[in-house]
N, C-alpha and C positions, 0 to 999 in steps of 0.2 A: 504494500500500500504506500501511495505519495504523500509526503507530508512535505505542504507546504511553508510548515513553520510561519511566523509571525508575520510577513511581509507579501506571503502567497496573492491572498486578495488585493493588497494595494497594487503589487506590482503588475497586474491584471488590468486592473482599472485604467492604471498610466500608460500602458501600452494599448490600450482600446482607446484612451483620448489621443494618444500620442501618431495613432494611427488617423483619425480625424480631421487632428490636427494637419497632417501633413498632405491627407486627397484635398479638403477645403485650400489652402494654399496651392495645389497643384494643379486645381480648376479654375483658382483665379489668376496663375501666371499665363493658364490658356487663353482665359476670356480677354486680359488686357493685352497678349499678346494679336490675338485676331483683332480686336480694337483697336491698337497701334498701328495694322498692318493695311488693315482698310480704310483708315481715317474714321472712322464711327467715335460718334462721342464729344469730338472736336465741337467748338464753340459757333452758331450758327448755322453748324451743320443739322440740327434738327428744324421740326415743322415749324413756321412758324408761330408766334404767339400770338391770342388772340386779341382781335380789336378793340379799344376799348371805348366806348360807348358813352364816356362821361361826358358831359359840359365843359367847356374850355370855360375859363373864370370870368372873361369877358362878355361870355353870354348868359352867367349867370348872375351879372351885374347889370346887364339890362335885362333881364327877367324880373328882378328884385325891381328895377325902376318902374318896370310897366306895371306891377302893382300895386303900386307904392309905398314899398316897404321903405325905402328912402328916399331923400330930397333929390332933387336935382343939385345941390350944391354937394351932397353926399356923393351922389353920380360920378361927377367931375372929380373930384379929388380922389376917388377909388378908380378912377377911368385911367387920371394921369399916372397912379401909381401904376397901375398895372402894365398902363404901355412902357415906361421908364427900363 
C-alpha cells in the first residue's frame, strides 16, 4: 500500500493548479499571438461607435430660450460663452 505521508494531498493539488496554470497561459500566448499577427485588436480597428444623439449645448440654449426658461440677456451671455 502507498502512503502518501503528510504532503501526499497538497502536493496533488499544486500540480493540478500548476497544470492550469500553465494550458491558461499557453492559450493566451496563442490568442495574442494570432492577435498580433492579424492586427485584430489594434485601436480603430473595431466597428465603429455609436452615434450619439445628444443636443449640442447651443441648441439646448435656444430651447431653454424658446421657452422661456431665460432672459434674453441670459441668452446672450450663455451664447457668447459658449461660442468663445
Amino acid at each position: 500500500m502507498m502512503d502518501y505521508g503528510v504532503w501526499g494531498w497538497g502536493w496533488m493539488i499544486f500540480g493540478s493548479l500548476m497544470m492550469i496554470v500553465f494550458w491558461g497561459g499557453l492559450i493566451a500566448l496563442i490568442v495574442l499571438a494570432v492577435r498580433g499577427l492579424t492586427g485584430a485588436g489594434k485601436r480603430g480597428d473595431g466597428p465603429p461607435a455609436p452615434a450619439r444623439n445628444e443636443p449640442a449645448a447651443l441648441d439646448i440654449l435656444k430651447n431653454r430660450y424658446a421657452r422661456g426658461e431665460i432672459s434674453g440677456e441670459e441668452y446672450e451671455q450663455m451664447r457668447q460663452t459658449l461660442l468663445q
